[in-house]
N, C-alpha and C positions, 0 to 999 in steps of 0.2 A: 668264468667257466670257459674253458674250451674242449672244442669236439673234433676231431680226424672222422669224417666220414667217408666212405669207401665204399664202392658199389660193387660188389662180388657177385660170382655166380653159383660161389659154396664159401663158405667159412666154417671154422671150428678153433673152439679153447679147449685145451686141456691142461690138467692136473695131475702132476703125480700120475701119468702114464695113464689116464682116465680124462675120455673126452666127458665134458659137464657142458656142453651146447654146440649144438652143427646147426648149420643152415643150410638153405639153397640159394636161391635169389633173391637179393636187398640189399641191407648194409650192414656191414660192421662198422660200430664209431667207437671210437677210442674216446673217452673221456676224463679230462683235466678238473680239478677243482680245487677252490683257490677261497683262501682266509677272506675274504669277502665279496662270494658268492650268495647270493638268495634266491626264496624260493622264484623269486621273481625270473631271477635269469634261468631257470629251469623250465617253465612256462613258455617263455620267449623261444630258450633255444627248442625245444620239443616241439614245438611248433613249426618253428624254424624246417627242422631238419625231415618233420612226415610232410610237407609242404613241398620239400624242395622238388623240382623236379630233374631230375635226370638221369630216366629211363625213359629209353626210346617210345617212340611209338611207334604204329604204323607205314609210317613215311620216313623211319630210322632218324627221329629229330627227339632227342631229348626234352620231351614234353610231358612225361605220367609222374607221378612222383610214386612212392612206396604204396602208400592209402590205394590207390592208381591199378596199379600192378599188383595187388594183395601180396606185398613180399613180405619176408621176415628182416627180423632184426637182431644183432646180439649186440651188446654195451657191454664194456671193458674198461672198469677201472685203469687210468693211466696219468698216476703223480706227476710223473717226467714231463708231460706236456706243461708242465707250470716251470720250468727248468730256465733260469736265467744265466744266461753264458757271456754277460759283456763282461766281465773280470774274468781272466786265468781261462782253466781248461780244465778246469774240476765245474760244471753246472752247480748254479747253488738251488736249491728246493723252499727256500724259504715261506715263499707264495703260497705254496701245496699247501692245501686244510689239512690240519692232523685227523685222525681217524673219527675222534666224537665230533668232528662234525661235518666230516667228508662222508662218512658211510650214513647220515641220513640223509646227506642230501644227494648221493648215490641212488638208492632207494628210493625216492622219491620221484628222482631223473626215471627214472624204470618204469616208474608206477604210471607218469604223466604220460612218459612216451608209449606207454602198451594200452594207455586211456585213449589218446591222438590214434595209434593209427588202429585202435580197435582190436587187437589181439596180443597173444602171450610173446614175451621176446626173449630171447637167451641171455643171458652176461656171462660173467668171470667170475671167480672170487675173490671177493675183494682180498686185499692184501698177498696173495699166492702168487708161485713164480709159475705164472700160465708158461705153454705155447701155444700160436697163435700159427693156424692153417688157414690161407684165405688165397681165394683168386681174383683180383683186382680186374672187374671187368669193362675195360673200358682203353686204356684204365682211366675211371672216374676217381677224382680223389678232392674232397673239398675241407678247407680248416674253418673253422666259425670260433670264434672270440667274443661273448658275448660283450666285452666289453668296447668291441667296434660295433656296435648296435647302429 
């Protein structure tokens, strides 16, 4: 599993000319998932990522994390991030979970992460051609590979 997380000061997805989640302040993370992923690495990363910290605090030192700061969250499905490009210049997708078993454990990532930091979070839909509005504030940008644990 991998996650793009991203510390904004507004995000939004939309559909079909139809925003389906805005935020204010927290993250959007963009998330990968991969033919053998489990619930395991959902746990980990979810953890991982309401833990992190970096939102400022007081002293402008990246010290609070999300929990910290009571920020929001949207999760966005993102295949591509499993994208291997050491052959050629076409990425191959191999990696990517197919849908029966990327969209549970999609949902799942959702459920654990709005369990961790205690409230509701936005996503995407899975499989749609979002756009993605966001202001990168920092810019904080972090990648987590559950598999460099």
């Amino acid at each position: 599993m991998k996650a793009v997380i991203q510390r904004v000061s507004h995000a939004s997805v939309e559909v079909e000319q139809k925003i389906v989640s805005q935020i204010k302040n927290g993250l959007l993370i963009l998330l990968g998932i991969g033919n053998e992923d489990t619930l395991e690495d959902i746990k980990w990363l979810s953890n991982k990522i309401s833990s992190l910290r970096i939102f400022e605090d007081e002293n402008e030192v990246m010290n609070r994390s999300i929990i910290d700061i009571n920020g929001d969250a949207i999760v966005v499905s993102q295949f591509t991030l499993m994208a291997n490009t050491k052959k050629g210049n076409r990425p191959s997708y191999v990696k990517a979970a197919k849908p029966e078993i990327s969209i549970p454990l999609y949902e799942k990532f959702v459920q654990q992460l709005e369990y961790d930091i205690d409230k509701k979070i936005g996503t995407g839909i899975f499989g749609a051609d979002m756009k993605i509005d966001l202001r990168n504030d920092g810019p904080v940008t972090i990648v987590i590979d559950t598999k460099n644990k």
